[in-house]
py3Dmol code that shows the C-alpha trace and the ligand (Angstrom):
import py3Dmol

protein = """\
ATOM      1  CA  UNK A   1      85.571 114.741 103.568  1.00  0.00           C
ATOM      2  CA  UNK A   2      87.778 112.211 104.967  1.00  0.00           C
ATOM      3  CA  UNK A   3      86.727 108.648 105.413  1.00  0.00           C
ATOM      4  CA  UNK A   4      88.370 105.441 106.795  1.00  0.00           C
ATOM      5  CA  UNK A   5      86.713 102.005 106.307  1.00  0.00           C
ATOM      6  CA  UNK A   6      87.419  98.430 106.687  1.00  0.00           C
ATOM      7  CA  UNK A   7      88.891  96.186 108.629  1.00  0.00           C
ATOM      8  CA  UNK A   8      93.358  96.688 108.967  1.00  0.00           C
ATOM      9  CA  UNK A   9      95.317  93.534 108.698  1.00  0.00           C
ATOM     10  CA  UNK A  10      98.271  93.061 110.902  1.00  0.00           C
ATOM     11  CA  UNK A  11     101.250  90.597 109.319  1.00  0.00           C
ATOM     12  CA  UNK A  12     102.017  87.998 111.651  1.00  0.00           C
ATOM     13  CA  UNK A  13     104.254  86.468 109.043  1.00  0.00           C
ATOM     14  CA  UNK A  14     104.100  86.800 105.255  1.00  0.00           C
ATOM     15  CA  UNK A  15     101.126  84.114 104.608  1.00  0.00           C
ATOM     16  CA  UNK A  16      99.242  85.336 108.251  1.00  0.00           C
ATOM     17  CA  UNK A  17      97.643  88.077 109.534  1.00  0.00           C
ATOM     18  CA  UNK A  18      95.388  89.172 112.536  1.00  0.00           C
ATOM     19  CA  UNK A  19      92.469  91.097 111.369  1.00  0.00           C
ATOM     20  CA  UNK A  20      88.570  91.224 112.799  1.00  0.00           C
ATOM     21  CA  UNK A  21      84.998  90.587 110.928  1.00  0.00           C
ATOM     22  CA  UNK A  22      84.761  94.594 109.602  1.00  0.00           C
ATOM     23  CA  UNK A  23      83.181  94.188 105.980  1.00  0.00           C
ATOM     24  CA  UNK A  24      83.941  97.692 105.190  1.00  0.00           C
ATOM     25  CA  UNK A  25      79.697  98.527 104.576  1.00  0.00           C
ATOM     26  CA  UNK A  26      78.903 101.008 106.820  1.00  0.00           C
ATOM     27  CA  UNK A  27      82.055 103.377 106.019  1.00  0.00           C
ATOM     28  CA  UNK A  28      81.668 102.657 102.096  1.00  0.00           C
ATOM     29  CA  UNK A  29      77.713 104.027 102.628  1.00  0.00           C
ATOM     30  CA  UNK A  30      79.155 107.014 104.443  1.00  0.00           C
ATOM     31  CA  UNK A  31      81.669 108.171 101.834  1.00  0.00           C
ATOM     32  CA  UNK A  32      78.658 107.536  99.059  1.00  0.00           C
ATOM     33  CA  UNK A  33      76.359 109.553 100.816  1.00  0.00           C
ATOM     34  CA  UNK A  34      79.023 112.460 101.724  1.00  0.00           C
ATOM     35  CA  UNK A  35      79.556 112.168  97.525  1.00  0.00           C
ATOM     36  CA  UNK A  36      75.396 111.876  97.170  1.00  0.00           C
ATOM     37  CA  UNK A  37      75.312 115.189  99.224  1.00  0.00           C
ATOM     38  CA  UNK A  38      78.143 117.111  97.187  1.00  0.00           C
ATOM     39  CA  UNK A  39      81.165 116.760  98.985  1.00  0.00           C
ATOM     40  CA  UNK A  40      84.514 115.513  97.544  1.00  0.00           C
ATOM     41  CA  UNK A  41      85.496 112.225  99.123  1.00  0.00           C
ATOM     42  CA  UNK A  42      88.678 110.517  99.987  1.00  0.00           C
ATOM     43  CA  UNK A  43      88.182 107.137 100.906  1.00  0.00           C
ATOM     44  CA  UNK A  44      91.270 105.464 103.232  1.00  0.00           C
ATOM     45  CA  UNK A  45      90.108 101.922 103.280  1.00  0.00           C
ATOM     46  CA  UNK A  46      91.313  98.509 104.516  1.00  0.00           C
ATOM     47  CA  UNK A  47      91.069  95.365 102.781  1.00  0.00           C
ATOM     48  CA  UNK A  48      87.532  94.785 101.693  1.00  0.00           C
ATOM     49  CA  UNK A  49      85.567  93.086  98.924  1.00  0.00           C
ATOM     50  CA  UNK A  50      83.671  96.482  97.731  1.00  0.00           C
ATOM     51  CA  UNK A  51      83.191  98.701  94.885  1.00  0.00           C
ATOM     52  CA  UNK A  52      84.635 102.046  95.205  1.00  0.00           C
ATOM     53  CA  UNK A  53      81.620 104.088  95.261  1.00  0.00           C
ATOM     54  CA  UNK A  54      80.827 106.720  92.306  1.00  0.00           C
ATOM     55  CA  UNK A  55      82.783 110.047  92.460  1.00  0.00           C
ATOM     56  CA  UNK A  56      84.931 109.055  95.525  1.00  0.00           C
ATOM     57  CA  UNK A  57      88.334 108.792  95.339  1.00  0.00           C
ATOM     58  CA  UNK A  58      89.870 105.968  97.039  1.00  0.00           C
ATOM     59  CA  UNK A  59      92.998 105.059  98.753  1.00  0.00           C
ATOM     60  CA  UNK A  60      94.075 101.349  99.336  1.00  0.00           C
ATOM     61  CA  UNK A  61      95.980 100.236 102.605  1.00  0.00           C
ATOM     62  CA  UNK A  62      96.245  97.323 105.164  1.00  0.00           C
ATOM     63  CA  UNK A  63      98.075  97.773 108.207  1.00  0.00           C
ATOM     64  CA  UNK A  64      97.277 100.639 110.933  1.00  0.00           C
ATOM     65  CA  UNK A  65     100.450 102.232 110.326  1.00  0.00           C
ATOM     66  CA  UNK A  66      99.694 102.549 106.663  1.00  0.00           C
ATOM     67  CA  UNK A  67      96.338 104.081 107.225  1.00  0.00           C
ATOM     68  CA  UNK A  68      97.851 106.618 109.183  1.00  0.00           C
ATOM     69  CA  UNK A  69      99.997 107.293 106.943  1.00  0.00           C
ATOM     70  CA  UNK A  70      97.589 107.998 104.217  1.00  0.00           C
ATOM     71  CA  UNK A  71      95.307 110.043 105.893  1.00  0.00           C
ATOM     72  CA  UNK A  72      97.960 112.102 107.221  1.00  0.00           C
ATOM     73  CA  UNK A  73      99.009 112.854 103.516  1.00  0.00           C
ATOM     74  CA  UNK A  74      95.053 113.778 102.840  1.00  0.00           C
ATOM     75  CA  UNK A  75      93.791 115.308 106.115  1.00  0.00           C
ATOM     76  CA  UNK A  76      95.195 118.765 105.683  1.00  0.00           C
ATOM     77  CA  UNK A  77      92.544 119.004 102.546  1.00  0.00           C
ATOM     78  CA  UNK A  78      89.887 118.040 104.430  1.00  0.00           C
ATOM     79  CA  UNK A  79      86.681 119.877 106.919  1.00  0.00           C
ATOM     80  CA  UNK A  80      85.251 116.564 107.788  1.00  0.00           C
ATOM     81  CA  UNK A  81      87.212 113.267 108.688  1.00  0.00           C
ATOM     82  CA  UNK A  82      84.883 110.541 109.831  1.00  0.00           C
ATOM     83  CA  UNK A  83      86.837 107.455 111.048  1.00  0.00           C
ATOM     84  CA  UNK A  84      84.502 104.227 110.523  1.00  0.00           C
ATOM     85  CA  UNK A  85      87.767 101.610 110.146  1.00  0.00           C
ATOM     86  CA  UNK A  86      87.776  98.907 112.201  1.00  0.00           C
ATOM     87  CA  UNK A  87      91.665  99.173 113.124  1.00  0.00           C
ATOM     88  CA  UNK A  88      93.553  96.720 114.793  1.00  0.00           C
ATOM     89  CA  UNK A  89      94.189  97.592 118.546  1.00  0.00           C
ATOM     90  CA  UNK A  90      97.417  95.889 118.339  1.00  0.00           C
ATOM     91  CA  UNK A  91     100.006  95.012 115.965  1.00  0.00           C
ATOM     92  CA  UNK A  92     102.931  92.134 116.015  1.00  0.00           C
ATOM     93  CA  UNK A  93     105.881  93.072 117.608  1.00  0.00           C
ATOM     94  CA  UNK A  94     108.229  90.833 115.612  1.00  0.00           C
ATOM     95  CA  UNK A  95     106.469  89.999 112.861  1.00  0.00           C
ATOM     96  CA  UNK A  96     108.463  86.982 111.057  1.00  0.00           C
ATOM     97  CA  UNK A  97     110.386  86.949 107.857  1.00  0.00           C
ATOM     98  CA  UNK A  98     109.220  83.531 106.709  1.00  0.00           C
ATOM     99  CA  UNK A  99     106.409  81.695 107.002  1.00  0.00           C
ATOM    100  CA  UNK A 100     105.968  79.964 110.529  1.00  0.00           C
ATOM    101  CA  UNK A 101     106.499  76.316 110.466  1.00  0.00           C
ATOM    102  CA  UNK A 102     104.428  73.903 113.215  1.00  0.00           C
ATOM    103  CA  UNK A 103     106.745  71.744 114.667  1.00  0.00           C
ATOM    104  CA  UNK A 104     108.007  71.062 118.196  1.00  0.00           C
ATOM    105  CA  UNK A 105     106.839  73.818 120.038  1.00  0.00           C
ATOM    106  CA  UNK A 106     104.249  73.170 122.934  1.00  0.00           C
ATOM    107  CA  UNK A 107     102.976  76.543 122.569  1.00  0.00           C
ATOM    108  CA  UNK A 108     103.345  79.926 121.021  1.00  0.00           C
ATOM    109  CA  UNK A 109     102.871  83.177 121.975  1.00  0.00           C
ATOM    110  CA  UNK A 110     102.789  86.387 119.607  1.00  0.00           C
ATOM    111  CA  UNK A 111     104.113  89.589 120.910  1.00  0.00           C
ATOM    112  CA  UNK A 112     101.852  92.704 120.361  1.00  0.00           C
ATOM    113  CA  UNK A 113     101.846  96.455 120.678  1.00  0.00           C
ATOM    114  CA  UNK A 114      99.521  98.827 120.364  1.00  0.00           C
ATOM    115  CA  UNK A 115      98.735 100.836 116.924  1.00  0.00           C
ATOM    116  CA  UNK A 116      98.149 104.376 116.481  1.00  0.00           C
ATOM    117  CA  UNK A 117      94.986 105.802 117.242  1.00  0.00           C
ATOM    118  CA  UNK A 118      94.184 106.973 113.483  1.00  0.00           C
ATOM    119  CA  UNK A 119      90.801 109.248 115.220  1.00  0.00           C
ATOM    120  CA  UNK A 120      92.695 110.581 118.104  1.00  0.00           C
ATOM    121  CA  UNK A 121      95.570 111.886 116.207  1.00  0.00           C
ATOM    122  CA  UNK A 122      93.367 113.568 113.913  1.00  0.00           C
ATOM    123  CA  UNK A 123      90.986 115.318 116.699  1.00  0.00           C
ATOM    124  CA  UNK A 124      94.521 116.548 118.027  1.00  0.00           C
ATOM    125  CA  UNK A 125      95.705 118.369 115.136  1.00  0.00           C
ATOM    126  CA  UNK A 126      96.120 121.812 115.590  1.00  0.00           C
ATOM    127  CA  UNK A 127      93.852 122.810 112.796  1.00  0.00           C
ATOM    128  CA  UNK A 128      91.648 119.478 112.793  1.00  0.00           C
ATOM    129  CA  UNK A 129      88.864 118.795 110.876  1.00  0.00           C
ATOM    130  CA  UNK A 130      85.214 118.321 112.189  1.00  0.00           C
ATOM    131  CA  UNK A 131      85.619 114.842 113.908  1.00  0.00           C
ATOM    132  CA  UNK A 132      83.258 111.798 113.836  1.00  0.00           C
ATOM    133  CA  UNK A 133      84.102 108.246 115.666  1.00  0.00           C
ATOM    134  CA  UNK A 134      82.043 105.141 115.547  1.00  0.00           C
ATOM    135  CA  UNK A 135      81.757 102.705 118.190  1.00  0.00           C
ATOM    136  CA  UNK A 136      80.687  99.208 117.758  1.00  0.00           C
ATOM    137  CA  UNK A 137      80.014  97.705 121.429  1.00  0.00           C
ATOM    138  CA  UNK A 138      78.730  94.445 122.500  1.00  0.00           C
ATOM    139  CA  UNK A 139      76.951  95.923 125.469  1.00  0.00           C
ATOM    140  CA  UNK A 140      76.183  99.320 127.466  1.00  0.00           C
ATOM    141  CA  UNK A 141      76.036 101.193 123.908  1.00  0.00           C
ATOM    142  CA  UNK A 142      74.629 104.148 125.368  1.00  0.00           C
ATOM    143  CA  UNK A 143      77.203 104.442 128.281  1.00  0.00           C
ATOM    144  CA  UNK A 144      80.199 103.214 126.577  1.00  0.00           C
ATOM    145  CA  UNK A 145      79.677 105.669 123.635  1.00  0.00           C
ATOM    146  CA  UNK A 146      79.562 108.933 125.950  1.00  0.00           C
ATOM    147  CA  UNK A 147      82.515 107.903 127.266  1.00  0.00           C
ATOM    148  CA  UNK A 148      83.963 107.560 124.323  1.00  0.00           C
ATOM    149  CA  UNK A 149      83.517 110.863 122.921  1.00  0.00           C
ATOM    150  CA  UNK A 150      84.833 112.291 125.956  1.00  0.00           C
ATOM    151  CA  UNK A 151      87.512 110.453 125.987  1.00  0.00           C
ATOM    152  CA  UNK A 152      88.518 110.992 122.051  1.00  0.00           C
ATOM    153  CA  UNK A 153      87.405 114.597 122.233  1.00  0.00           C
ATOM    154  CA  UNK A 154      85.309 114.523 119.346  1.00  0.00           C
ATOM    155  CA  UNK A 155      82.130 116.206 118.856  1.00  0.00           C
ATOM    156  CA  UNK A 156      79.913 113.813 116.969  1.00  0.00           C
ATOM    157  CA  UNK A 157      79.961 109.913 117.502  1.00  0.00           C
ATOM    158  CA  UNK A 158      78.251 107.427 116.347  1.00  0.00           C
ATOM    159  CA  UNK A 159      77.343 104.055 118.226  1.00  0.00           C
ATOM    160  CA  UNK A 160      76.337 100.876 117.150  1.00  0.00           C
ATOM    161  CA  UNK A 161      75.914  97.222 118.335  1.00  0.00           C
ATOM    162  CA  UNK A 162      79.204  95.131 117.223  1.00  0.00           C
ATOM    163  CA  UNK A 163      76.670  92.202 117.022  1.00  0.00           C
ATOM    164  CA  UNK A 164      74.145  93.772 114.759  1.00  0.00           C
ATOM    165  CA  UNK A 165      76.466  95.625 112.770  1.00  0.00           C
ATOM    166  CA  UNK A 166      79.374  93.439 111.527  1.00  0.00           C
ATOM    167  CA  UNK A 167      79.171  92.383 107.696  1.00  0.00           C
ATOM    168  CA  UNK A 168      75.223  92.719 107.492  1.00  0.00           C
ATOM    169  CA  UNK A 169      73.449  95.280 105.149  1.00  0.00           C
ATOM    170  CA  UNK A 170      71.128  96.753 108.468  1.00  0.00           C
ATOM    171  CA  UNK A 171      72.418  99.188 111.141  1.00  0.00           C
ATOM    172  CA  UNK A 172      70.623 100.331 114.113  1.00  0.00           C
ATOM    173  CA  UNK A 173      72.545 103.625 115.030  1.00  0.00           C
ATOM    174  CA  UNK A 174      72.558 106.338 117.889  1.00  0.00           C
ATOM    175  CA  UNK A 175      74.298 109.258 117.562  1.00  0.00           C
ATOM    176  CA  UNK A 176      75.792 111.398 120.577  1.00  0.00           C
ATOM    177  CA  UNK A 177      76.964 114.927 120.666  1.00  0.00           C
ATOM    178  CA  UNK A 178      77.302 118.077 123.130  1.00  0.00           C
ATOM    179  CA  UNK A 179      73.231 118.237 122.873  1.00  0.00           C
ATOM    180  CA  UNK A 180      72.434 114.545 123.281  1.00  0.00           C
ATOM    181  CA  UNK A 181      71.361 111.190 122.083  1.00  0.00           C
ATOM    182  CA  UNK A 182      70.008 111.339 118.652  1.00  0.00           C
ATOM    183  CA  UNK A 183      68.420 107.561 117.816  1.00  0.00           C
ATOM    184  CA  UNK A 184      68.078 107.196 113.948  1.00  0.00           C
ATOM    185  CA  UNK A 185      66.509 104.244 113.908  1.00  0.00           C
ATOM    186  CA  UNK A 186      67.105 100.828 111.976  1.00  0.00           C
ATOM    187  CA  UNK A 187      67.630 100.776 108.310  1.00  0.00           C
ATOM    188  CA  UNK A 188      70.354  99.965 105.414  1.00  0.00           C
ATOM    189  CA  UNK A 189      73.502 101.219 106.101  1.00  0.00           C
ATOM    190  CA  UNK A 190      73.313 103.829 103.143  1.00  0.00           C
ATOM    191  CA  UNK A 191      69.929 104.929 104.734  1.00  0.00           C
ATOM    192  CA  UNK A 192      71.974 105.561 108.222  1.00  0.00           C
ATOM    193  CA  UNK A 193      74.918 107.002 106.250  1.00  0.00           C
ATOM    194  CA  UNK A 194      72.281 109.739 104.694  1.00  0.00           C
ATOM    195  CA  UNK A 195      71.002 110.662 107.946  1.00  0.00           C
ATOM    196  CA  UNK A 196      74.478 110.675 109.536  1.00  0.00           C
ATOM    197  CA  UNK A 197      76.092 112.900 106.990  1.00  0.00           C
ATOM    198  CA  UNK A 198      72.347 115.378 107.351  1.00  0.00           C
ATOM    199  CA  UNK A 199      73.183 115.637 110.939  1.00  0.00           C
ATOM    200  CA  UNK A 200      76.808 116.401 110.408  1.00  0.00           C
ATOM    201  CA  UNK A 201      75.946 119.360 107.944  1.00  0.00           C
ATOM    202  CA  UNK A 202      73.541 120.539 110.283  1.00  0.00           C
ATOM    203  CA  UNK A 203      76.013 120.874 112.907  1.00  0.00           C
ATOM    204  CA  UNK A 204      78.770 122.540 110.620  1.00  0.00           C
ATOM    205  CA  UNK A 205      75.967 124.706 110.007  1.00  0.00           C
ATOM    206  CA  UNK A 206      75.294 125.790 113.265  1.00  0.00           C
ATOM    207  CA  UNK A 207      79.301 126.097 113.874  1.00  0.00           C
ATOM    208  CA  UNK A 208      78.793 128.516 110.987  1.00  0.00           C
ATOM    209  CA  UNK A 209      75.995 131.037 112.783  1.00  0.00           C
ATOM    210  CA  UNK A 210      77.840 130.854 115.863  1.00  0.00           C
ATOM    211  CA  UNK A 211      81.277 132.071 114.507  1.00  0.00           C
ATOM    212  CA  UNK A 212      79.268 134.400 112.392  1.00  0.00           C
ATOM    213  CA  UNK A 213      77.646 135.832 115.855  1.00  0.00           C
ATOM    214  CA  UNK A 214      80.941 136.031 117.727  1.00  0.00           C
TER     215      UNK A 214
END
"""
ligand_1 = """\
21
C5P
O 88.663 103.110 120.796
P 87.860 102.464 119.718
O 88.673 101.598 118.810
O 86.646 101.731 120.187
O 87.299 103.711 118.880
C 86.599 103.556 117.699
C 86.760 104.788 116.842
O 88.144 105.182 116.772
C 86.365 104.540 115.423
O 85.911 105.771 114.899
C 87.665 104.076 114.778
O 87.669 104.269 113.374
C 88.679 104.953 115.474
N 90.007 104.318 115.664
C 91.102 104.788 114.949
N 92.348 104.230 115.160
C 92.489 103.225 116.053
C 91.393 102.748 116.777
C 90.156 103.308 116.543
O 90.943 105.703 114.123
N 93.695 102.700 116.233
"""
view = py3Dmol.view(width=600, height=400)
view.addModel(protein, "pdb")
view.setStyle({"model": 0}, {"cartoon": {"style": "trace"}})
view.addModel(ligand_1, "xyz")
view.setStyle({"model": 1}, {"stick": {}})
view.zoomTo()
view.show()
């Protein structure tokens, strides 16, 4: 399995960055509890203040364009890539050589474009792995997360509330695929993780008695 965690960090200049509030939990719990349930992990993960969890082997990056990097050099390995990072939507354009100085200016303006989409790349490999997305909204979870999974083309996603989720130890997690909306609950993060990574198996399972059939 494949896993990407943590916030990305975009340079603005060499001492600044623009970043968001992702502690790196949930996608730390996921890759222990792929490791728990006997897979072999790769962990792509942002900058965060964790342990590298027992057994999984982990890759370091910051920016979007390095995480895509890395897990292109590990996807072809993998069956399951489950994207949890909190990327950066946008990067800075011109991203300066030395350190901004206040000074006269009125105002200032930074000059984005958009990153990769790490997930969406991945779901359109030729061969791709078994995909799973998160979303973290602040509102219409249940709407916004269908969408979503259209949208990506992925068959598993799984949707929390931004608000609840970001940096605490709790989740309260709904997962949606071709059948439905599976609810599992509140609990710790590494209690969620468990259940997602049951329900994934399950699924790969029934992939398996279908080709089998055909
Ligand atoms: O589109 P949105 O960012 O809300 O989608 C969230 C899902 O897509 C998460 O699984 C996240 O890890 C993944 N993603 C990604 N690369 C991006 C943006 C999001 O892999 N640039």
């Amino acid at each position: 399995m494949l896993v990407t965690a943590g916030p990305t960090e975009e340079p603005i200049d060499p001492v600044r960055v623009i970043t968001n509030a992702s502690s790196g939990k949930m996608g730390y719990a996921v890759a222990r509890a792929a490791c728990e349930a006997g897979a072999r992990v790769t962990l792509v993960s942002g900058p965060v203040a964790l342990p590298t969890p027992a057994g999984v082997e982990r890759i370091d990056v910051r920016t979007a364009d390095e995480m895509l990097e890395a897990v292109k050099r590990s996807v072809a390995d993998c069956d399951v890539f489950i994207a949890v990072a909190a990327v950066a939507d946008y990067k800075v354009k011109n991203r300066a050589a030395q350190k901004i100085k206040k000074g006269a200016a009125t105002g200032m303006s930074l000059d984005l474009t958009e990153n990769p989409d790490i997930l969406a790349h991945v779901a359109g490999l030729k061969d791709a792995p078994f995909c799973v997305g998160f979303a973290a909204e602040s509102e219409r979870l249940a709407e916004n997360a269908r969408a979503k999974r259209e949208k990506k083309r992925i068959p598993l996603l799984a949707a929390n509330l931004a608000q609840q989720a970001l940096g605490a130890d709790d989740n309260d997690i709904t997962l949606f695929d071709d059948r439905g909306e599976h609810p599992l609950g509140r609990g710790s993060k590494l209690q969620l993780a468990r259940k997602l990574v049951t329900h994934i198996a399950g699924m790969l399972a029934g992939e398996k008695r279908a080709r089998a059939k055909a």
